[in-house]
TORKOL-4160 file (C-alpha; in steps of 0.2 Angstrom, whole numbers, padded with zeros to 4 digits, m for minus):
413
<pt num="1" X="m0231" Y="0260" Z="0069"/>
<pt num="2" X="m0231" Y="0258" Z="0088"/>
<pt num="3" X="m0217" Y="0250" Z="0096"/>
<pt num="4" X="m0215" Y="0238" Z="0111"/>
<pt num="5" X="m0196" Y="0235" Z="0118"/>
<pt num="6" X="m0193" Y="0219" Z="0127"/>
<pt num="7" X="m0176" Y="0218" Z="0136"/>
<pt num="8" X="m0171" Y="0202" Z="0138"/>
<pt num="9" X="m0173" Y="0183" Z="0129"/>
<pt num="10" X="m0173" Y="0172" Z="0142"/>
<pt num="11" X="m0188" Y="0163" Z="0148"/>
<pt num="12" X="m0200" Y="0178" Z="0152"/>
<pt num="13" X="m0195" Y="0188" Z="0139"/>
<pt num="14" X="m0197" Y="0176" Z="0126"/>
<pt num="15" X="m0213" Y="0170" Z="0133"/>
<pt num="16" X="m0220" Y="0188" Z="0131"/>
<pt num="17" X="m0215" Y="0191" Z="0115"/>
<pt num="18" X="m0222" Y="0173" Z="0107"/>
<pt num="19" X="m0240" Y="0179" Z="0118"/>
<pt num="20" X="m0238" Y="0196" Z="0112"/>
<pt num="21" X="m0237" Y="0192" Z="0094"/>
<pt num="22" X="m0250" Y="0181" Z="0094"/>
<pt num="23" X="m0261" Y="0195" Z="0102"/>
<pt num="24" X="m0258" Y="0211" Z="0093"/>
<pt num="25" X="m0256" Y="0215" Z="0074"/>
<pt num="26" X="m0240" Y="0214" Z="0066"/>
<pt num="27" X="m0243" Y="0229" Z="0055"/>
<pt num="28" X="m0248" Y="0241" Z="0068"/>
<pt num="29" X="m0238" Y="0235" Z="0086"/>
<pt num="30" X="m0217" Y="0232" Z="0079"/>
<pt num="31" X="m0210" Y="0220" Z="0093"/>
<pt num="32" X="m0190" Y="0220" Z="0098"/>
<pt num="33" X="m0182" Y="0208" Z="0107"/>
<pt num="34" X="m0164" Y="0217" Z="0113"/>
<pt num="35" X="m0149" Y="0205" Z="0122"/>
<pt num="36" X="m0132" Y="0205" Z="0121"/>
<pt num="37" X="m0130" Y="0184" Z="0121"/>
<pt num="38" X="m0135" Y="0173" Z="0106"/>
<pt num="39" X="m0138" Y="0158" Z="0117"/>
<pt num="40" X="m0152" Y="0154" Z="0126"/>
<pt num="41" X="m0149" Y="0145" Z="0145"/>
<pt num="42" X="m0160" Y="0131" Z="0154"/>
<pt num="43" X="m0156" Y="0136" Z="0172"/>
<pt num="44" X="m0164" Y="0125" Z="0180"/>
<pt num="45" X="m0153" Y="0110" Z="0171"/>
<pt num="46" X="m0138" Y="0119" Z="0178"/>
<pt num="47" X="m0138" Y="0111" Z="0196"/>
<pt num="48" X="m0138" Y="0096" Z="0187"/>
<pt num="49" X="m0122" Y="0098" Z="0177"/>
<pt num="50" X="m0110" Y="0094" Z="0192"/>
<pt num="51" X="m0121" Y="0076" Z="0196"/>
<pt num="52" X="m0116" Y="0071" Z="0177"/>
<pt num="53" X="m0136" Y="0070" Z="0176"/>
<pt num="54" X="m0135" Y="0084" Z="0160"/>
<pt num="55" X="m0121" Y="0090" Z="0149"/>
<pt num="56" X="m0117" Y="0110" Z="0146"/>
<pt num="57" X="m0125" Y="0106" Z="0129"/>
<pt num="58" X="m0142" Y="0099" Z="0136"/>
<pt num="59" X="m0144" Y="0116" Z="0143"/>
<pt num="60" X="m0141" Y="0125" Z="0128"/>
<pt num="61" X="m0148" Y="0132" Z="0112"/>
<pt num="62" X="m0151" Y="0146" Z="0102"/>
<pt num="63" X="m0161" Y="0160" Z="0105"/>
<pt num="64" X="m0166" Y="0160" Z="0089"/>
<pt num="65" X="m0177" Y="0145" Z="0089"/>
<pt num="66" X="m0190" Y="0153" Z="0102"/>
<pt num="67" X="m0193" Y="0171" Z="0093"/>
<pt num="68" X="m0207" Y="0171" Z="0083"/>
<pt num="69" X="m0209" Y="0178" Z="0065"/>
<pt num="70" X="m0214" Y="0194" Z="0066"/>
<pt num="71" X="m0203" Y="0199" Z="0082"/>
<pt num="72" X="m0187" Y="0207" Z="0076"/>
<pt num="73" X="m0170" Y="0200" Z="0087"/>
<pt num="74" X="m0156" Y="0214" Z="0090"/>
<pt num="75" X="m0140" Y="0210" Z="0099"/>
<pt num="76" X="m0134" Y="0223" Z="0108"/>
<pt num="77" X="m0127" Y="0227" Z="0125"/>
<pt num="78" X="m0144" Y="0237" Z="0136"/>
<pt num="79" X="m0134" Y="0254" Z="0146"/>
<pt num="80" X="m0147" Y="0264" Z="0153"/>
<pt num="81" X="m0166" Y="0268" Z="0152"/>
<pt num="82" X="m0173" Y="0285" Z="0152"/>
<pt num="83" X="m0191" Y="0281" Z="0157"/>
<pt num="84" X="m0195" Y="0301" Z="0154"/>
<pt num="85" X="m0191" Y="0302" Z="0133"/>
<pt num="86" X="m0195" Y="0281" Z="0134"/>
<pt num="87" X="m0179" Y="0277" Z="0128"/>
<pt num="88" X="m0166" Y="0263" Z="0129"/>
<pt num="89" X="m0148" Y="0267" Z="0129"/>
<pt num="90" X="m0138" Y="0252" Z="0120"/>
<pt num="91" X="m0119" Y="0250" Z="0116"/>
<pt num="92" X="m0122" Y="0251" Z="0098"/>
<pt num="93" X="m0140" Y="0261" Z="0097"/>
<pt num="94" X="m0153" Y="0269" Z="0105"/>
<pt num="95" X="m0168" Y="0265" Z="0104"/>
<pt num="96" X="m0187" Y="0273" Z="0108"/>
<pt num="97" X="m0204" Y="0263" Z="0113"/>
<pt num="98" X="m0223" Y="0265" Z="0118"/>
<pt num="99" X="m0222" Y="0252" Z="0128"/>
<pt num="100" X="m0207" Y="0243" Z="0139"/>
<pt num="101" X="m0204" Y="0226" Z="0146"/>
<pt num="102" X="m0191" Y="0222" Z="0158"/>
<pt num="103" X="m0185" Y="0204" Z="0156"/>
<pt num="104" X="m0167" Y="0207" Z="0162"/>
<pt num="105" X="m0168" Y="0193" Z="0175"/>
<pt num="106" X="m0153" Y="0194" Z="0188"/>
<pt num="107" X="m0136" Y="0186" Z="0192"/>
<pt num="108" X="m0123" Y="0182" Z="0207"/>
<pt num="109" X="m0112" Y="0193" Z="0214"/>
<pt num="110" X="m0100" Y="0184" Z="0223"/>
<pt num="111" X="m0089" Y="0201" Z="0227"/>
<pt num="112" X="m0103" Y="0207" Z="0240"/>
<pt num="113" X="m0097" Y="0194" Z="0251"/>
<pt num="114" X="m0081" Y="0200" Z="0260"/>
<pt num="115" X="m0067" Y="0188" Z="0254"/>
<pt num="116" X="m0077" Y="0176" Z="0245"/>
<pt num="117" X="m0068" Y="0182" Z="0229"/>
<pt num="118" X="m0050" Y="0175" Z="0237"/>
<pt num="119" X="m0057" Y="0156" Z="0237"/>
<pt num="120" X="m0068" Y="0157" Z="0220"/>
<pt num="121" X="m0065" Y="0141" Z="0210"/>
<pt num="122" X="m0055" Y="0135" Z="0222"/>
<pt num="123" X="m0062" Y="0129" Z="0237"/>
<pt num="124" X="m0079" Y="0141" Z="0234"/>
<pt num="125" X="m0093" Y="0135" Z="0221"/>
<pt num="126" X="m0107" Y="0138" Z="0212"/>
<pt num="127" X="m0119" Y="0132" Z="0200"/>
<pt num="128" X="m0129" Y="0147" Z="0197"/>
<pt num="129" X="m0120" Y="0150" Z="0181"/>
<pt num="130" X="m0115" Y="0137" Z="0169"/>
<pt num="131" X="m0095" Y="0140" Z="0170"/>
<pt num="132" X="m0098" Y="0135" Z="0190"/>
<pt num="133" X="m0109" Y="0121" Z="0187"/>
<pt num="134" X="m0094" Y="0114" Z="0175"/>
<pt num="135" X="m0080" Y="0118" Z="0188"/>
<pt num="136" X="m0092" Y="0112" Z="0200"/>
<pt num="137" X="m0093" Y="0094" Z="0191"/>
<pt num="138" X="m0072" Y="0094" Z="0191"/>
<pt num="139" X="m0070" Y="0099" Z="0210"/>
<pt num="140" X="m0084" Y="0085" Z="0214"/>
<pt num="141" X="m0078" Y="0072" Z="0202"/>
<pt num="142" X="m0065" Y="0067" Z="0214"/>
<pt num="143" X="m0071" Y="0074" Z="0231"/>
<pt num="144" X="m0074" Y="0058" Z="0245"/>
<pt num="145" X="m0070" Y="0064" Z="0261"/>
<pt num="146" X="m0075" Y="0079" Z="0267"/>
<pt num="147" X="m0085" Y="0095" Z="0272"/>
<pt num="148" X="m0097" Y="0100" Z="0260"/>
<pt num="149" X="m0106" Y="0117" Z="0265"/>
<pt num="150" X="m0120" Y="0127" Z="0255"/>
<pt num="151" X="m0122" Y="0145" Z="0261"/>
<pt num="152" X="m0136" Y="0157" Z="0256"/>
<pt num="153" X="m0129" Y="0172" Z="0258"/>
<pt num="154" X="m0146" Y="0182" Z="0258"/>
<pt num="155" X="m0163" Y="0184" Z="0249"/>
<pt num="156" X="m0170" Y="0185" Z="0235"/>
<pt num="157" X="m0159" Y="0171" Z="0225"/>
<pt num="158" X="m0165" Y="0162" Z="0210"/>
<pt num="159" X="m0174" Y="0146" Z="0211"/>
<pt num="160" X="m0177" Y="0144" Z="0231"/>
<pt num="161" X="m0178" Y="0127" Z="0229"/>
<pt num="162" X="m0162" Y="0126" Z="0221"/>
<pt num="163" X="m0149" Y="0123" Z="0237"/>
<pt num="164" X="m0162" Y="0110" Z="0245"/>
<pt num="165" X="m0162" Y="0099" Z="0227"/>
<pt num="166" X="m0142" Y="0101" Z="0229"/>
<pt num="167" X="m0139" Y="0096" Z="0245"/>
<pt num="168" X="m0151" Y="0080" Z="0243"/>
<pt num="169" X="m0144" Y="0076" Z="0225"/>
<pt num="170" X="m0127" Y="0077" Z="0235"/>
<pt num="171" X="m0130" Y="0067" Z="0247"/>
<pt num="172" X="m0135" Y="0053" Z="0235"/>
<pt num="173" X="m0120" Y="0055" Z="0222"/>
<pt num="174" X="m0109" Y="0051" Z="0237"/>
<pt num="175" X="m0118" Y="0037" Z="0242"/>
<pt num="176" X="m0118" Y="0030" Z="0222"/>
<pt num="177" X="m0100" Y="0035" Z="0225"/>
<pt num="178" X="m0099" Y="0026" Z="0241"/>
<pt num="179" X="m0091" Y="0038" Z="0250"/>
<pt num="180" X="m0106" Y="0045" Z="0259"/>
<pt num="181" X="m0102" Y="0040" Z="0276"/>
<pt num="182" X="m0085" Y="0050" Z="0273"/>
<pt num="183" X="m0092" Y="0066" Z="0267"/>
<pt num="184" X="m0104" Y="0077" Z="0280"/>
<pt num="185" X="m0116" Y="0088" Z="0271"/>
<pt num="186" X="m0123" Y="0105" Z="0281"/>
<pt num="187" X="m0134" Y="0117" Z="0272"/>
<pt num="188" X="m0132" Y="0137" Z="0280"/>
<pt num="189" X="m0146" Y="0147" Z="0278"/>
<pt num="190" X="m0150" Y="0164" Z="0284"/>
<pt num="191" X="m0170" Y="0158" Z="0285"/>
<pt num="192" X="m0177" Y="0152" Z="0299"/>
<pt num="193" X="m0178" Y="0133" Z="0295"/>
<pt num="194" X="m0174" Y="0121" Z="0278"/>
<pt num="195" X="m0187" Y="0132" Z="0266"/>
<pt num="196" X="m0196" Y="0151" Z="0269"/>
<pt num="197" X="m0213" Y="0143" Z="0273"/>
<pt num="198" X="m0216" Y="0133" Z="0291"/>
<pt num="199" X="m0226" Y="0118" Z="0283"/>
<pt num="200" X="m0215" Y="0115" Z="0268"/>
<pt num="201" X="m0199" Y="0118" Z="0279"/>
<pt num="202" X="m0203" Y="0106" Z="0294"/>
<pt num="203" X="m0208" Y="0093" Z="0279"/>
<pt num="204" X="m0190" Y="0097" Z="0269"/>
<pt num="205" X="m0182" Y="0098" Z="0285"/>
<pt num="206" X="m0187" Y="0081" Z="0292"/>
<pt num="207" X="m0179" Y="0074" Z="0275"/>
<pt num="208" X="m0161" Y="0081" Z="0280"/>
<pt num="209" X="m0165" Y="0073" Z="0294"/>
<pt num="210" X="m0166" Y="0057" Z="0288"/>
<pt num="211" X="m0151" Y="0059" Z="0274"/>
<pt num="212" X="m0142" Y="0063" Z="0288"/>
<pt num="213" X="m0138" Y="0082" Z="0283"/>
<pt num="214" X="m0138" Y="0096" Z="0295"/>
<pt num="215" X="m0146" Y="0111" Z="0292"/>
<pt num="216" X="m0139" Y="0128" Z="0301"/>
<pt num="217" X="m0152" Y="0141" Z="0302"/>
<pt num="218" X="m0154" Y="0161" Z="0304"/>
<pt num="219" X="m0134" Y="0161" Z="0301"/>
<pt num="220" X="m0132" Y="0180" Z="0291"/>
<pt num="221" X="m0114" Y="0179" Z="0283"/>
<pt num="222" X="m0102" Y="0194" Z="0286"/>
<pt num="223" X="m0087" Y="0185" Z="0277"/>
<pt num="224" X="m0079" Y="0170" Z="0270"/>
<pt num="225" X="m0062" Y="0165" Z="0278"/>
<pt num="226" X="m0053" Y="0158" Z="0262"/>
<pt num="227" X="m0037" Y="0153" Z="0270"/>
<pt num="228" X="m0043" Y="0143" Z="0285"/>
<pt num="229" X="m0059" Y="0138" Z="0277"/>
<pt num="230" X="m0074" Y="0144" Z="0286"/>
<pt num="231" X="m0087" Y="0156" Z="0286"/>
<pt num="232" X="m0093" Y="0168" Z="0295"/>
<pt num="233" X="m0110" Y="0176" Z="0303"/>
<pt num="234" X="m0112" Y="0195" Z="0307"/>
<pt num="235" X="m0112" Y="0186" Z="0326"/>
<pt num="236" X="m0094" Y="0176" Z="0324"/>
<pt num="237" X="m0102" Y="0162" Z="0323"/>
<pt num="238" X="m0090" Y="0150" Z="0312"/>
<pt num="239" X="m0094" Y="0136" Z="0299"/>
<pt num="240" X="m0078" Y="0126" Z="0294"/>
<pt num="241" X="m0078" Y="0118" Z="0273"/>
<pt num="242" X="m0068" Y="0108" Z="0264"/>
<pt num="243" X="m0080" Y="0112" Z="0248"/>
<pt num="244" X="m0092" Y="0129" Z="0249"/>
<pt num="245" X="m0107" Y="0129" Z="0237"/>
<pt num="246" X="m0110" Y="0147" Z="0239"/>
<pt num="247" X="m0127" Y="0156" Z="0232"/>
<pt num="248" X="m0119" Y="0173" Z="0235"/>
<pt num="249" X="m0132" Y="0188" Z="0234"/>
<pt num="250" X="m0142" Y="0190" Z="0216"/>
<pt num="251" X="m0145" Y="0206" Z="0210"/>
<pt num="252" X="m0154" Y="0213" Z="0195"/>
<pt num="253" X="m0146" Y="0220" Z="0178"/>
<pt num="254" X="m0132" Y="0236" Z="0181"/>
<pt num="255" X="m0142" Y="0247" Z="0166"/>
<pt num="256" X="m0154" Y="0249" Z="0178"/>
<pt num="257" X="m0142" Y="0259" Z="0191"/>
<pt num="258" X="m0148" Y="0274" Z="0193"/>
<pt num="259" X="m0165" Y="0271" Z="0181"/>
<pt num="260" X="m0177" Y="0278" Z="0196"/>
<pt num="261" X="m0186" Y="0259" Z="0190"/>
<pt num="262" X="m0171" Y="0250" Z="0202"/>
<pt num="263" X="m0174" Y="0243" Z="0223"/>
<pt num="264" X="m0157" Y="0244" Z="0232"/>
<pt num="265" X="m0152" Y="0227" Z="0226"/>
<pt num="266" X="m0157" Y="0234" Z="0206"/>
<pt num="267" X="m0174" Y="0224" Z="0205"/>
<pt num="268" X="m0187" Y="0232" Z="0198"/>
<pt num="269" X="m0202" Y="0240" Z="0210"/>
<pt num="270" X="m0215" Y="0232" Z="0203"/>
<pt num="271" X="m0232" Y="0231" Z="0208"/>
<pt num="272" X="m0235" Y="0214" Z="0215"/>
<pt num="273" X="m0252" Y="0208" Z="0209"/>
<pt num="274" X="m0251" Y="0220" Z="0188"/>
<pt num="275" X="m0234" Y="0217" Z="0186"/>
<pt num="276" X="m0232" Y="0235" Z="0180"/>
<pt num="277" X="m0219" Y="0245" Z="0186"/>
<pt num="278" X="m0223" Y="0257" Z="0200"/>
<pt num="279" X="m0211" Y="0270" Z="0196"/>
<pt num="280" X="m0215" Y="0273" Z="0178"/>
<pt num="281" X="m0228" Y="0274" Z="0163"/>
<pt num="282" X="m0228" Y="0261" Z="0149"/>
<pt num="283" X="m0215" Y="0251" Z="0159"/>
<pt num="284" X="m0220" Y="0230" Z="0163"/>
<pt num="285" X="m0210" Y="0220" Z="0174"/>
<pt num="286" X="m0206" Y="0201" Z="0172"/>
<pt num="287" X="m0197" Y="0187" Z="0179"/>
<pt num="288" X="m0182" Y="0188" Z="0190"/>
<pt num="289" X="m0180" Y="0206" Z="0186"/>
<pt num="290" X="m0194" Y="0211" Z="0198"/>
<pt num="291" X="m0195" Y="0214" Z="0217"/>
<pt num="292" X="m0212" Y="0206" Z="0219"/>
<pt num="293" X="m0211" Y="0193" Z="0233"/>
<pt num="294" X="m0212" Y="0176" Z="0221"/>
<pt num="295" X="m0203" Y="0164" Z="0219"/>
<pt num="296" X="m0190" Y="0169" Z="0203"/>
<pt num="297" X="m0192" Y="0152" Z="0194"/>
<pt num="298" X="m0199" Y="0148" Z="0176"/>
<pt num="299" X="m0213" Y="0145" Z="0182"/>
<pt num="300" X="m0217" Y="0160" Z="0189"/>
<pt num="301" X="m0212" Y="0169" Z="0174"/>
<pt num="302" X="m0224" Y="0158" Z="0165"/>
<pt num="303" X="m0238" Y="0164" Z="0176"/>
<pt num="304" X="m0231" Y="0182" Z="0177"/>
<pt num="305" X="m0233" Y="0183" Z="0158"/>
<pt num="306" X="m0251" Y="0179" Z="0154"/>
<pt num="307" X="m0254" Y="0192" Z="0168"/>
<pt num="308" X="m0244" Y="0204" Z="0159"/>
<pt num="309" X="m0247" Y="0202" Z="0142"/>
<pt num="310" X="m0269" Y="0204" Z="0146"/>
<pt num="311" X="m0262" Y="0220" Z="0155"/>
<pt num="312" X="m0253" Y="0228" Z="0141"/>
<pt num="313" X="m0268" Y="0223" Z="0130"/>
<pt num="314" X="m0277" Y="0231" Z="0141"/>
<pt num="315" X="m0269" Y="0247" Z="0143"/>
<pt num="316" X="m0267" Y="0248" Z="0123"/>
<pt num="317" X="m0286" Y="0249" Z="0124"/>
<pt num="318" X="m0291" Y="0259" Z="0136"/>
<pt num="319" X="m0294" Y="0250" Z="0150"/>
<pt num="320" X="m0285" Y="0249" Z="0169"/>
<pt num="321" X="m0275" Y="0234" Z="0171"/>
<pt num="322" X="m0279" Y="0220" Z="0182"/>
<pt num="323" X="m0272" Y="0214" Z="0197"/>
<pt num="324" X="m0271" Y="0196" Z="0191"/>
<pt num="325" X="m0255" Y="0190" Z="0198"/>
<pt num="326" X="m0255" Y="0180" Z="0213"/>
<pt num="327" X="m0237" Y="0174" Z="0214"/>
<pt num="328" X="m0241" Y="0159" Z="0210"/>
<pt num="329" X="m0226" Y="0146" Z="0209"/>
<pt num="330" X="m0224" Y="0128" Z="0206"/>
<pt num="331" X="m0207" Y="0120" Z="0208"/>
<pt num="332" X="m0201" Y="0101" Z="0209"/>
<pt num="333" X="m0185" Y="0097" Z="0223"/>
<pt num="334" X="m0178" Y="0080" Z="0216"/>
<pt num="335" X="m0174" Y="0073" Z="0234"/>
<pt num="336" X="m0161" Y="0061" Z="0226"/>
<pt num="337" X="m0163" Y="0041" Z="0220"/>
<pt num="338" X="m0176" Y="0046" Z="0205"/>
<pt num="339" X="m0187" Y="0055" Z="0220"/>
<pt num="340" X="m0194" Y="0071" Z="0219"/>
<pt num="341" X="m0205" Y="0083" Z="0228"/>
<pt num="342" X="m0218" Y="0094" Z="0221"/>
<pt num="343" X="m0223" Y="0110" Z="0230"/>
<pt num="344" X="m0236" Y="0122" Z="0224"/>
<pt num="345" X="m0240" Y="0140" Z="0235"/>
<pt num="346" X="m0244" Y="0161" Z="0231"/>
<pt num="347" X="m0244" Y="0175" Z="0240"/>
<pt num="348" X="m0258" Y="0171" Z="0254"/>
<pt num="349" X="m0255" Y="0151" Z="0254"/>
<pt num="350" X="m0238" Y="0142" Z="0259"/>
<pt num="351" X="m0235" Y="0122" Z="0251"/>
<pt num="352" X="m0247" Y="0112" Z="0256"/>
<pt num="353" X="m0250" Y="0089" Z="0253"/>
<pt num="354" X="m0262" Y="0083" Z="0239"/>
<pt num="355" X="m0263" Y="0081" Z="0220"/>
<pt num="356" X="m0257" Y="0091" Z="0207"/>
<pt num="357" X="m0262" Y="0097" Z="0192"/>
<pt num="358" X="m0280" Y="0089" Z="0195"/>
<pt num="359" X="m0287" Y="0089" Z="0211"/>
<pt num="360" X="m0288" Y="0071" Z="0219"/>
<pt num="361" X="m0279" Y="0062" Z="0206"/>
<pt num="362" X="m0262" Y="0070" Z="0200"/>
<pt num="363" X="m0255" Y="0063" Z="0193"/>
<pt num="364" X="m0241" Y="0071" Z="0203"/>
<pt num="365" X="m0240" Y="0071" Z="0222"/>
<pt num="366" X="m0238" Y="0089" Z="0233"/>
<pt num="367" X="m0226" Y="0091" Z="0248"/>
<pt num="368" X="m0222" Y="0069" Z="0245"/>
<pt num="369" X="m0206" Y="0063" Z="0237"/>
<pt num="370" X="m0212" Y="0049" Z="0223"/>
<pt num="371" X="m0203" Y="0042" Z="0207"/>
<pt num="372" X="m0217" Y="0051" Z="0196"/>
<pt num="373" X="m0212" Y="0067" Z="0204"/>
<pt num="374" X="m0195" Y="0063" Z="0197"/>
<pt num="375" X="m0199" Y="0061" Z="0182"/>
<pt num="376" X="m0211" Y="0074" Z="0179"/>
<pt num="377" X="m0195" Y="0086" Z="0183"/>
<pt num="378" X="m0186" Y="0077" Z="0169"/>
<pt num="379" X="m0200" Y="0079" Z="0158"/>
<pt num="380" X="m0200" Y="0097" Z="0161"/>
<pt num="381" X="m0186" Y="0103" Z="0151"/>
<pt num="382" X="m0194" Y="0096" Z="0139"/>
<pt num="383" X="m0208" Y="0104" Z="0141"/>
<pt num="384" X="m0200" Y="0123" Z="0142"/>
<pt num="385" X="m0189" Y="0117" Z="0127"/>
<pt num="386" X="m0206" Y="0114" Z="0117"/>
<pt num="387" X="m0219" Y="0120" Z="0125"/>
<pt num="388" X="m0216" Y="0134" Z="0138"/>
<pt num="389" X="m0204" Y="0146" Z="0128"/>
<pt num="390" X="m0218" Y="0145" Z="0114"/>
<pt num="391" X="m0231" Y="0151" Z="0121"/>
<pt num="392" X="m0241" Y="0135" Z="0121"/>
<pt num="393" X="m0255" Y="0133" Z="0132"/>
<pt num="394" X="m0250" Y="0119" Z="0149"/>
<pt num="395" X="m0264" Y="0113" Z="0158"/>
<pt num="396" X="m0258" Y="0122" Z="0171"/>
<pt num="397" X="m0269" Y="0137" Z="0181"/>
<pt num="398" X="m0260" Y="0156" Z="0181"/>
<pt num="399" X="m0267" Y="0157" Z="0196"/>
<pt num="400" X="m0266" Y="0145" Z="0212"/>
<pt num="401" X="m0281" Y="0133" Z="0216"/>
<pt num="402" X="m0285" Y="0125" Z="0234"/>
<pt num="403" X="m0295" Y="0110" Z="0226"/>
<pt num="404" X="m0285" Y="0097" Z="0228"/>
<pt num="405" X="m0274" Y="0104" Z="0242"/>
<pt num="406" X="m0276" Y="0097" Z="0261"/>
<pt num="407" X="m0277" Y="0107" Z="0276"/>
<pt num="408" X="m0260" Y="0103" Z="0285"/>
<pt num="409" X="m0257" Y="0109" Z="0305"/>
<pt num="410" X="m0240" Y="0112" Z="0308"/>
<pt num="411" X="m0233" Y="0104" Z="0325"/>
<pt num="412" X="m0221" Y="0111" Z="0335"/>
<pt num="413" X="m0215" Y="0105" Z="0351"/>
């Protein structure tokens, strides 16, 4: 029996394995799931935890629920991957495979950022885990007067949407609270403007505008000054806090130091349109763990995983896999008061106004805040609760369509 090695549960790596099982026979492919953690994480519902908007336990559940029968679950700690004798190293076994999929995602590593560690869960926050979105909700609780800064320290980070949806939900919890007019909101970005794509930045941008939060561009963080509370850029330029939400810099899984798979920043060089890895045979690439240049969100990993499960199925008989993957992403930014934006964009097209899913009615609005965008964002952890993790099919296109979707011209003074 042939075997397929999928490292890593979380939402690619379960996704895979429910369309893998569906798609090859149990008695000649033998699936493995490996992970070191029983409990399976909705990201995504993690900026919401400091808002009081979702509980630790609404983000939760067990792994478990989401494998398939037929796909064997192991526990155990990944240490290494010898791509030469296809094997993977694990605390308690090793363990060989015909094929190999990389769903190790990626996490925060809040020590690259010279003295960021002296202030961490103090005055320093994050909510890109979920022991920082719940110290997060405490330090916020009581905070009504004040700095509040969000730095990215760099790219890729999970989520790109993620510190615009924070610093708008912000900017509404303190005015629920009352205290809004007490409490300045800044976001610190090393990009160039509010988002990475002009039409969707100037749009985003002109809603800080109007919530009265500034946005600090191209600033490229050399430290953090814990003790008198500022930041600092690689120029000296300074930015004072009284609370920093930091997205320090995300890198990939540590087994795959010194793999020969692994980028500087330990993501996977993966081919961007097959998803295979470039720097291997046998080896697939999904989710945050990769390098491609997409958005490291759910939904991507939904539409990475229909590209690479037809590859492997490919491969397995014969054929050359297909460049399918257009980086195609589809994220919702709650801009506060039950509003939410909806943006939709690949490689070759940026965010762009109209209707989404179907073209000319929605019912959900592109690049416009509305209630039903709202609400469709709520919806959606539903959805990856009972839908998404499944395998089920969503009307939703793997790969992005321009019906629908109006030209926009960017003006700039």
């Amino acid at each position: 029996m042939k075997k397929i090695l999928i490292l890593g549960s979380g939402a690619g790596g379960t996704m895979v394995a429910n369309n893998l099982r569906k798609k090859l026979s149990p008695k000649q492919w033998d699936v493995t799931i490996i992970d070191n953690d029983e409990i399976h994480h909705y990201q995504p519902g993690w900026l919401f935890i400091p808002f009081d908007v979702y509980t630790p336990q609404d983000c939760q559940k067990p792994k478990r629920e989401f494998i398939p029968p037929g796909v064997n679950f192991v526990l155990d700690e990944v240490v290494g991957i010898d791509k030469e004798s296809h094997t993977v190293e694990g605390k308690k076994n090793k363990y060989s495979y015909d094929w190999l999929i990389i769903a190790s995602g990626c996490s925060i590593v809040p020590e690259e950022v010279e003295g960021m560690m002296d202030g961490w869960r103090k005055d320093i926050h994050d909510f890109y885990t979920l022991d920082g979105a719940v110290a997060l909700r405490e330090k916020m609780k009581y905070f009504d007067k004040g700095r509040v800064v969000l730095n990215i320290a760099e790219l890729p980070y999970k989520c790109p949407v993620a510190p615009l949806e924070y610093i708008f939900m912000a900017d509404w919890f303190f005015d629920v609270k009352g205290v809004r007019d007490d409490v300045e909101i800044e976001l610190v970005t090393p990009m160039a403007g509010a988002f990475s794509k002009p039409i969707a930045s100037s749009i985003l941008g002109d809603i800080a505008i109007q919530k009265n939060i500034k946005v600090t561009p191209n600033f490229d963080i050399a430290q953090v000054n814990a003790e008198e509370k500022t930041i600092e850029s690689h120029k000296g330029e300074k930015v004072d806090y009284d609370l920093l939400i930091a997205i320090p810099p995300n890198f990939g899984a540590a087994f795959l130091e010194g793999s020969g798979l692994e980028d500087p920043l330990r993501f996977v060089d993966t081919d961007h349109f097959t998803l295979k890895a470039k720097n291997a045979d046998n080896i697939y690439v999904v989710g945050d763990a990769t390098n491609v240049p997409a958005s490291k969100a759910g939904a991507v990993a939904h539409y990475e995983s229909e590209t690479l499960v037809d590859n492997i199925i490919r491969e397995i008989d014969g054929q050359e896999p297909k460049p399918t993957f257009d980086g195609h992403a589809t994220c919702f930014i709650c801009s506060g008061h039950e509003k939410a934006f909806l943006i939709d964009f690949n490689y070759e097209y940026e965010p762009l106004p109209g209707k989404f899913p179907f073209p000319g009615l929605g019912p959900f609005s592109l690049l416009g805040d509305s209630y039903l965008n709202y609400w469709g964002k709520m919806m959606f952890k539903w959805v990856y609760w009972n839908m998404m993790l499944k395998g089920v099919e969503l009307p939703l296109e793997d790969q992005l369509t321009m019906a629908g979707k109006m030209r926009h011209t960017l003006v700039t003074e």
